[in-house]
N, C-alpha and C positions, 0 to 999 in steps of 0.2 A: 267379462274381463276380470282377471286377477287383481285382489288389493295388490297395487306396485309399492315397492321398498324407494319411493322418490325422497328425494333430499326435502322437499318442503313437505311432505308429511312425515321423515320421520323422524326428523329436529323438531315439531310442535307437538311437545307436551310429553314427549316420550318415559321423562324421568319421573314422571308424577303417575307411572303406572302403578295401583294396586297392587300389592303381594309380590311387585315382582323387581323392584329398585333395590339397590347395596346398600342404599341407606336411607332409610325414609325418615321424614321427620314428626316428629312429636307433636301435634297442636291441640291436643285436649288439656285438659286444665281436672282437677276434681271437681269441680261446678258443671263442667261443661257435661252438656246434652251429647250422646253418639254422633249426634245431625249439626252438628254446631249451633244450635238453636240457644236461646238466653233460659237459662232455669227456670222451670215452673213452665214453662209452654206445654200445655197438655197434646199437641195435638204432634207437637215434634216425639214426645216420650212416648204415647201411643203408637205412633209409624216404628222408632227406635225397637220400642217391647218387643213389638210384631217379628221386627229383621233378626233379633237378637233369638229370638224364639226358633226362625226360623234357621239360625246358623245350628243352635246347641241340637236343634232334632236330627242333621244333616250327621252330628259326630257321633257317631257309632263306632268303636275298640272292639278287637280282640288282644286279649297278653298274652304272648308268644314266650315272655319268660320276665321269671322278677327274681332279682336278685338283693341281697341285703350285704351292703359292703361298708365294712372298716376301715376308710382308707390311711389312716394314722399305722392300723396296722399292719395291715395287709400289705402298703404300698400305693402308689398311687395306682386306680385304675384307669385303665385306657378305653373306650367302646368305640369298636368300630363304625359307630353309623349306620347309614345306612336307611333307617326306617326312625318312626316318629319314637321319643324314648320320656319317659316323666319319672321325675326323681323329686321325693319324697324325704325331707332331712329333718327325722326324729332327733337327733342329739349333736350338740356343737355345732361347728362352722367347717365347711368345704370350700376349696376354690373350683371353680369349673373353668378350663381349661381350652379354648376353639382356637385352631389352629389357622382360617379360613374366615375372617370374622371383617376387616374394616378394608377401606378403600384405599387403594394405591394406583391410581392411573387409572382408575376403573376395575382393579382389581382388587376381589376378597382376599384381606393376608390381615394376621395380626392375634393376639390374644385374647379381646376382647368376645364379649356372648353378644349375640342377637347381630345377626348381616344383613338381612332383609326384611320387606316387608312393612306395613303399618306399623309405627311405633319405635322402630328400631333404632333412633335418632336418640331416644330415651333412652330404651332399653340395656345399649350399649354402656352406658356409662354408671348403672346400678344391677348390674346382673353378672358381675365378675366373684363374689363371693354371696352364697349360701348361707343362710342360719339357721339353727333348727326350728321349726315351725314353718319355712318356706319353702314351697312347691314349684319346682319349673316344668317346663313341657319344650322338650327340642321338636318342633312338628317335621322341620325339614332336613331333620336326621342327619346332621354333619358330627365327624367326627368329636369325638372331646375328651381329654384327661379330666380326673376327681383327683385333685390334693389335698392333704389335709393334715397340720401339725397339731390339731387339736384330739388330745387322744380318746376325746368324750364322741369325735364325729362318728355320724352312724347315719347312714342314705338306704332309702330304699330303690334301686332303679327297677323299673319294668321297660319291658320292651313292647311296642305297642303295634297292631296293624288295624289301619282303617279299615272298618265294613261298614260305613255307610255308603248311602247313594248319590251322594253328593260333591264330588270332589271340587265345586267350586268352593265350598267353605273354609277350605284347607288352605286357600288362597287367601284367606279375610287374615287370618294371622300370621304374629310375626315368624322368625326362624328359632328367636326363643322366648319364651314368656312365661314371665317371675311375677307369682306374687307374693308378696312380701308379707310376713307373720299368718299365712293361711289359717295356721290351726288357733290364732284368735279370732282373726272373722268368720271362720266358719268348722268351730268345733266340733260339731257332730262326724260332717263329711271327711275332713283332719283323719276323725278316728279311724273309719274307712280306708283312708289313704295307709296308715301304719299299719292298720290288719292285712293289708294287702303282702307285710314281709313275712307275714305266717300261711298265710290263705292260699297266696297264688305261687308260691317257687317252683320252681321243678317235682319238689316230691311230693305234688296234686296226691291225693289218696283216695280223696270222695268221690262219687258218683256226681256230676255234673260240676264238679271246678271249674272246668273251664268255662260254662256259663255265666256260673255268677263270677267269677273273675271280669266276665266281661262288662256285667254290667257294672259290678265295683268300678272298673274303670272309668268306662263310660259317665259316670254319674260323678266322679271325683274330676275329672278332666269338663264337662259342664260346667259344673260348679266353680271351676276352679277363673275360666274364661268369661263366666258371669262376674265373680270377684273383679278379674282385672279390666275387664271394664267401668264396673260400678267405681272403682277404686283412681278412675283415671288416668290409667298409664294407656289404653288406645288412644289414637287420637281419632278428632271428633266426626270425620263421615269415613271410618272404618265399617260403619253396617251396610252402608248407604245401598250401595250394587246390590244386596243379599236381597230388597224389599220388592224386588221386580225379579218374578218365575220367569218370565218370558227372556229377559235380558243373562237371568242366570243359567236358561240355557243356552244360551251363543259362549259365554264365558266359560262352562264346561267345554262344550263344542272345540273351542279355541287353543283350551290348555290338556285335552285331551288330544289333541293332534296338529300340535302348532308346524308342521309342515305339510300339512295338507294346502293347495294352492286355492284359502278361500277367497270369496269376492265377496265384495258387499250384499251383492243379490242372496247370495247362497245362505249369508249368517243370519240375514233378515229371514228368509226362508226359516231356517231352524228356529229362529226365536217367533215365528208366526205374525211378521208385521209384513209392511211395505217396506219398501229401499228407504223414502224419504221418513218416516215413523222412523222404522230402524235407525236409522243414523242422527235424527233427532237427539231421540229420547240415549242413544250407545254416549253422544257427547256431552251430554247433561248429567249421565247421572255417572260417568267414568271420567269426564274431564278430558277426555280426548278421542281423535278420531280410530275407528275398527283399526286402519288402519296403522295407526301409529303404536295402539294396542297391539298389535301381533306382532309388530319388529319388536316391540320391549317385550314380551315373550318369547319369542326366536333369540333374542341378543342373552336373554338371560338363561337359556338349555346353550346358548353356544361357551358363553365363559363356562358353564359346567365340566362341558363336553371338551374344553378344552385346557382346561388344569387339573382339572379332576379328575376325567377320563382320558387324557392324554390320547385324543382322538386327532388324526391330521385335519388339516383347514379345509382338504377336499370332502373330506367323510361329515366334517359337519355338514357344512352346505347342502348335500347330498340329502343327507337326515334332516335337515330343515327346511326342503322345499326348495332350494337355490336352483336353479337353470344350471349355475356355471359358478367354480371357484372363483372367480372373476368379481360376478355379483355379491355375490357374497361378501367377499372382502372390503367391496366398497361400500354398504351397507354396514357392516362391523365397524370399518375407519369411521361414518358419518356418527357412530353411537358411541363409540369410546374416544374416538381422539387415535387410534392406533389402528395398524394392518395387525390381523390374529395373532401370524405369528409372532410377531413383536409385542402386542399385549401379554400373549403367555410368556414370552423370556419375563418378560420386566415383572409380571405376575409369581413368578417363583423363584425368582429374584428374592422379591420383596418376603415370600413366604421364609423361604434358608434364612433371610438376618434378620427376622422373628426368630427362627429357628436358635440363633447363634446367641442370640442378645438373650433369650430365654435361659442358655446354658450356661451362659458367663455369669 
């Protein structure tokens, strides 16, 4: 038997999905341990070290391109999206610009940085303007303008593609993640990140650029995710899921093909437990049931797929496993409050008087 999309599993705990909520909220502290544990517990920072260790080996870059942008003079620039992007602000001050950013009915609209994910509850409300010394990373690659009336701003953006093996990691973080004065906490790596607008552009000349471009990145995006941890802007059982292999392969499993028609037998299977283990330990250490886990992933490819890719209400369903537009819909209504397609009017609704109120 198929995990069912029932109303009593998928109202319990849904919105407290990992990586995958429009707005998560913030509960770390600068004291606080990854684990919510009390400071000085050795036994919580040890488990912590490990998960932490274990996310940064999982992120492996390649730069697909780096670009060094003026936006004072140039104009503002626009980047398509798309893919994971880290920009780099050697001189002045930038605004960064997301068109797709806060909640309205359950829908991402607004100017604001950071939509989802751990942390985002924060991140939102100190990640609208750049300084220079500060480094962000868009992993979930939405659109965004660069403004900037400062004529001293200076960005370096790269464009980034994952090649590690692990694409649960990518889920541990937000949609965007700022940390603040980088190149005084971590000077050395800083300088890497600005050699990156000479090193890695387009006009590669050396013999293996593209290598070590990759590990420059690789090593500056590390570092950069260790910063913002240590620094407190996660909040506090953001590693948690990452400490358990077994668990992190059902959560691959899951967000590598969240229309696949799993059951609980079958995830247990892949992560190498029993039904009852499996399901244990999946709501101890995620906070909720397999279950209710994969409509908050299904629900969060369907808003994509439906303001973003302006796909019909039948094609999602389809693309996610649904039996019948039917179901579908009534599963969407139980997680937003809305039938799709009335989510998506009210949804780019909302996006146009961003839009308007931007211009005026």
């Amino acid at each position: 038997m198929t995990i069912a999309d029932s109303p009593s599993r998928v109202r319990a705990g849904v919105d407290a999905a990992p990586g995958l909520t429009a707005t998560g909220t913030a509960r770390a502290s600068a004291t606080a341990s990854p684990f919510g544990a009390a400071p000085g517990d050795a036994t919580a920072s040890t488990v912590a070290g490990r998960a932490l260790e274990r996310v940064l080996g999982a992120l492996e870059w390649r730069v697909t391109e780096t670009r060094v942008i003026d936006p004072s003079l140039d104009g503002p620039a626009w980047h398509r999206g798309g893919h994971p992007v880290m920009l780099y602000v050697t001189g002045g001050s930038v605004r960064v610009r997301q068109r797709v950013v806060a909640e309205v009915d359950g829908a991402a609209v607004g100017p604001a940085v950071g939509t989802r994910g751990p942390g985002d509850g924060q991140l939102a409300s100190c990640s609208r303007e750049l300084n220079a010394g500060d480094l962000a990373l868009s992993v979930a690659g939405r659109p965004f303008e660069l403004v900037a009336d400062d004529p001293a701003a200076h960005v370096i953006l790269s464009d980034l593609a994952f090649a590690g093996t692990a694409p649960f990691a990518l889920g541990t973080l937000p949609s965007m993640l700022v940390v603040r004065d980088f190149a005084t906490h971590e000077p050395a790596v800083a300088g890497l990140a600005a050699a990156m607008g000479n090193s890695c552009e387009e006009r590669r000349s050396r013999i293996a650029d593209s290598v070590v471009c990759a590990h420059i990145a690789t090593t500056v995006v590390a570092v950069a995710v260790r910063a913002w941890s240590e620094l407190g802007c996660a909040p506090g059982d953001w590693l948690l899921r990452t400490d358990d292999p077994r668990l992190a392969r059902v959560l691959d499993a899951i967000h590598g093909d969240p229309g696949h028609a799993w059951s609980v037998g079958e995830l247990a299977t892949v992560g190498a437990m029993s039904r009852s283990v499996f399901a244990e330990r999946f709501r101890n250490l995620v906070g909720q049931s397999p279950a209710s886990y994969l409509t908050a992933v299904r629900m969060a490819h369907a808003k994509a797929m439906l303001q973003r890719d302006g796909l019909s209400v039948a094609a999602v369903a389809h693309q996610l496993g649904y039996e019948s537009e039917a179901g579908f819909s009534r599963a969407f209504r139980r997680h937003t409050g809305h039938p799709p397609a009335a989510w998506r009017q009210r949804a780019v609704a909302g996006a146009t008087a961003v839009t308007v109120a931007e211009a005026s």
